[in-house]
C-alpha positions in Angstrom: 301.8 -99.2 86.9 305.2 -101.2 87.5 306.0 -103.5 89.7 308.5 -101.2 91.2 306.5 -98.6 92.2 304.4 -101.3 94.3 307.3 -102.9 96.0 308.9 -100.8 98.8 312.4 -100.5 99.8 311.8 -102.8 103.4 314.4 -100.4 104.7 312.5 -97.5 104.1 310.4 -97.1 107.5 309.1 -94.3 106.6 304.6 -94.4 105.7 303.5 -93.4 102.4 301.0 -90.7 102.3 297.6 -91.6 100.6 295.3 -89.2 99.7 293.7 -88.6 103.0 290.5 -85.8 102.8 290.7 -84.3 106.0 293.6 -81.6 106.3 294.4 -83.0 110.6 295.0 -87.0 109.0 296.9 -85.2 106.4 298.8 -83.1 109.0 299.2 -86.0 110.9 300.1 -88.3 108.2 302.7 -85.7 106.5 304.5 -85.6 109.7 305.2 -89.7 110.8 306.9 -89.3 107.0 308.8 -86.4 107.4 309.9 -86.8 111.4 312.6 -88.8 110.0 314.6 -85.4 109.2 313.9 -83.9 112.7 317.3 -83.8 113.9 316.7 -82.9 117.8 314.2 -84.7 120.2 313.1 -80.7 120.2 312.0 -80.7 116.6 310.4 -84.0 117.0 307.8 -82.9 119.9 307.4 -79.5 118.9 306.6 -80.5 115.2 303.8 -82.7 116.6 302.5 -80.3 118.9 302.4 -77.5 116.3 299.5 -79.6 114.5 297.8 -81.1 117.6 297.7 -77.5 119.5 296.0 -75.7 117.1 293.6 -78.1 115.7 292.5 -79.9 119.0 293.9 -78.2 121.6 295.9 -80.9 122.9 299.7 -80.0 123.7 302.4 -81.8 123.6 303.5 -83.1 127.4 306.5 -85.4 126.2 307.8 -88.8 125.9 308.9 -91.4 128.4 310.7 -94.8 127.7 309.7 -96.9 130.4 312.3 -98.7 132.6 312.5 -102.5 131.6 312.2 -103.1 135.3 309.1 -101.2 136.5 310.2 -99.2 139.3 313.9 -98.1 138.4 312.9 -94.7 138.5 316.7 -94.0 138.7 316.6 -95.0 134.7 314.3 -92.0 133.8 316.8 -88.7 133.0 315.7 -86.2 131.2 317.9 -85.8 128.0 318.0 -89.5 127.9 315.0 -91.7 128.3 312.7 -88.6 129.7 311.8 -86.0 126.6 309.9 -82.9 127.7 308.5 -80.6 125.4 309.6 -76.8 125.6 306.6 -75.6 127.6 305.7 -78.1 130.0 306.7 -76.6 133.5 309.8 -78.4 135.1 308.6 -78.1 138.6 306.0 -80.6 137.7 308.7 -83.0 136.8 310.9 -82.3 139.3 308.3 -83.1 141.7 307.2 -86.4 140.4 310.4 -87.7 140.1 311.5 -86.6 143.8 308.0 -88.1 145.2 307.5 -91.1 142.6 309.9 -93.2 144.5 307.2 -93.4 147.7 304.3 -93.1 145.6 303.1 -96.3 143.3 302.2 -93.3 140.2 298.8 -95.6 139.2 298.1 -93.6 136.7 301.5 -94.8 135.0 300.8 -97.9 136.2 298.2 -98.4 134.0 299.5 -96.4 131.3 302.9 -99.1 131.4 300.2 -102.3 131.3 297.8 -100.8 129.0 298.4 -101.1 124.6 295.7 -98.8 124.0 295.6 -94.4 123.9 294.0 -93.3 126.7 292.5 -90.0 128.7 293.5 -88.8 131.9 289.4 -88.6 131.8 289.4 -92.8 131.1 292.1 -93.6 133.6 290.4 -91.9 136.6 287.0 -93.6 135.5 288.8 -97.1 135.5 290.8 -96.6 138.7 289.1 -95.0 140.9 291.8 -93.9 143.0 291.3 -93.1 146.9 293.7 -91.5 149.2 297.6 -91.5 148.4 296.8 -93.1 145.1 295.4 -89.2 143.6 298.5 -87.5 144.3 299.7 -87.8 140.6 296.4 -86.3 139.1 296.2 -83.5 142.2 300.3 -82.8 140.6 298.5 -82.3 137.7 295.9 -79.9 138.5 298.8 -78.4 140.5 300.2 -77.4 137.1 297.1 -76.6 135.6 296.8 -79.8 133.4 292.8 -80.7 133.5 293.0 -83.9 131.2 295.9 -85.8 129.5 295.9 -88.1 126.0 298.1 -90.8 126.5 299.8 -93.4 123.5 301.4 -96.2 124.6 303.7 -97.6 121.9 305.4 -100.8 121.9 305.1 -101.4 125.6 308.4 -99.3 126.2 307.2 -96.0 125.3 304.7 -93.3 126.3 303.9 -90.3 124.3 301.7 -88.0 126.3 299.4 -84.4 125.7 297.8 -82.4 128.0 294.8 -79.9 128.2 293.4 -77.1 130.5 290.5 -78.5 129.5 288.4 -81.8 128.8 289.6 -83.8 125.4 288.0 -82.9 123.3 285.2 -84.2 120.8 287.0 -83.7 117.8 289.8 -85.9 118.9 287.3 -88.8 117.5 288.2 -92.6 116.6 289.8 -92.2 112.8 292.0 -89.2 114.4 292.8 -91.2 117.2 294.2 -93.7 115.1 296.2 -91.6 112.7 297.6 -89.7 116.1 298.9 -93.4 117.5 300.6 -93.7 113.9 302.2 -90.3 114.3 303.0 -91.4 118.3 304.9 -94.3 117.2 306.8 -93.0 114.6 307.7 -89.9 116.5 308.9 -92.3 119.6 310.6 -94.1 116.6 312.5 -91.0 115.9 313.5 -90.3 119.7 314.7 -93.7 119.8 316.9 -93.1 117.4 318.3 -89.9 118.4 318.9 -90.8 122.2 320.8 -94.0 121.0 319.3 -95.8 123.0 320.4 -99.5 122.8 318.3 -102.4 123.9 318.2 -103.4 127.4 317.9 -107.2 126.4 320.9 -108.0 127.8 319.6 -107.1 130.8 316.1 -108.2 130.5 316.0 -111.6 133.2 316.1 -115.0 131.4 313.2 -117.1 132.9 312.9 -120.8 132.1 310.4 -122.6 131.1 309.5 -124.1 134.6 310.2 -121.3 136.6 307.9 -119.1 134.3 305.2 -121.8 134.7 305.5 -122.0 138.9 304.9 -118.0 138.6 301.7 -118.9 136.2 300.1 -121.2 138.4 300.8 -119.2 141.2 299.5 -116.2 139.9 295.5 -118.2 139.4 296.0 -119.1 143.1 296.9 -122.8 142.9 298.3 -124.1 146.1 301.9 -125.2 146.7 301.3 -128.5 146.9 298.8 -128.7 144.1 301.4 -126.7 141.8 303.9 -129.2 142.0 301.5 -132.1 141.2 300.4 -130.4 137.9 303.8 -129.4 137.0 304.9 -133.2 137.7 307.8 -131.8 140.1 308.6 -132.4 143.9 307.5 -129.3 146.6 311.3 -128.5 147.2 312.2 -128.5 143.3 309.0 -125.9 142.6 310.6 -124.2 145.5 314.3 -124.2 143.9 312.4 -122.3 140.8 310.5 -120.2 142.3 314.1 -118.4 144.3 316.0 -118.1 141.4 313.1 -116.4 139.5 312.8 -114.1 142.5 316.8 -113.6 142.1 316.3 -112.8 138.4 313.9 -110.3 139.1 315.0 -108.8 141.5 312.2 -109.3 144.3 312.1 -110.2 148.0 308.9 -112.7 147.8 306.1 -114.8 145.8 303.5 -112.2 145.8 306.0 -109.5 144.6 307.2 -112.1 142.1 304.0 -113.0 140.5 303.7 -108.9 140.3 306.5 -108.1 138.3 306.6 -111.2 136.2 302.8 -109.8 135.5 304.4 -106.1 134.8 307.4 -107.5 132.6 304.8 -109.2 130.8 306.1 -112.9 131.6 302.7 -113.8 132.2 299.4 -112.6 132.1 
């Protein structure tokens, strides 16, 4: 064998294609190579839930880039950073959006925090959710959708099926993990498409000490105490801690520590 034929082009993106025996990883695998030809965001979902629909019943729901600050729901357009597949029923998303504003949506709450696929199934089991906090999976039943798969992919996007039914048992661990690979190569793909630039410019610049005043704050250490550890006078960790509630764009500490947590400042 030659050396060129083990050394790839690192401007190729595109997976090679090993000899996989089952026919779904093939499927799967055949299409994060060829999505790369898909020339619509159409052709990118619908090529994805040809193969998932009628092997495991999952269909395609769509794909969501997430805002970079977590509850700019004014940042989600369809067309732009919102990609429905064909079939999924528009009053469902006309309805989230209108009601999403009042609503914390938990369930993409913890899709946005988690870096792992998930079920609707898991997410229930994990949450819990009481009250005002069910009205996104009662939207769902609403529309018929008993169970969801979601992929998170690079903390930015989410790639989502749905089922009238259960997930099912064949959707086990090896196909879960050739599905991500296709997930993130088909967000790839949309990424592309949409042109969608990076919002770094607009992504708040922290410093060093005001991203350590929102770490110690968010373990519960006292005012005082924080600015004896950080070696600082009370009215300089004070100074910090406004402008890092200026930069992001919050009216106190509490909601501070919260989105610096969501923006993934700090854990």
């Amino acid at each position: 064998m030659s050396v060129s034929t083990l050394v790839r082009d690192e401007t190729d993106i595109r997976p090679p294609v090993p000899n996989f025996p089952d026919s779904l990883a093939c499927q799967l695998l055949e299409y994060s190579k060829g999505v790369f030809d898909a020339v619509t965001p159409d052709e990118v979902l619908g090529q994805l839930h040809a193969i998932t629909s009628r092997s495991l019943h999952l269909n395609m729901f769509g794909a969501i880039r997430f805002p970079q600050k977590v509850m700019d729901w004014g940042s989600l357009k369809v067309g732009e950073t919102v990609f429905l597949h064909g079939k999924v029923a528009k009053a469902w998303w006309e309805e989230w959006i209108r009601q999403v504003p009042h609503k914390l949506p938990v369930g993409f709450a913890l899709a946005q925090m988690s870096l792992v696929p998930h079920s609707l199934t898991d997410a229930l089991q994990i949450i819990q959710p009481i009250g005002v906090d069910r009205w996104g999976y009662e939207l769902a039943l609403k529309h018929g959708i008993r169970d969801a798969y979601l992929f998170p992919v690079g903390a930015r996007w989410l790639l989502s099926f749905w089922s009238s039914k259960p997930v099912p048992k064949a959707l086990n661990q090896p196909i879960k993990i050739v599905l991500a690979g296709a997930a993130s190569f088909a967000v790839l793909r949309l990424d592309q498409l949409a042109g969608l630039v990076r919002d770094t410019a607009h992504t708040p610049s922290l410093t060093p000490r005001e991203l350590a005043v929102l770490r110690l704050l968010s373990i519960g250490t006292p005012f005082r105490d924080l600015a004896q550890d950080l070696g600082l006078g009370v009215e300089t960790v004070r100074t910090h801690l406004r402008k890092a509630q200026r930069k992001l764009g919050v009216r106190n500490r509490t909601q501070a520590v919260a989105e610096a947590i969501r923006q993934r400042f700090i854990l």
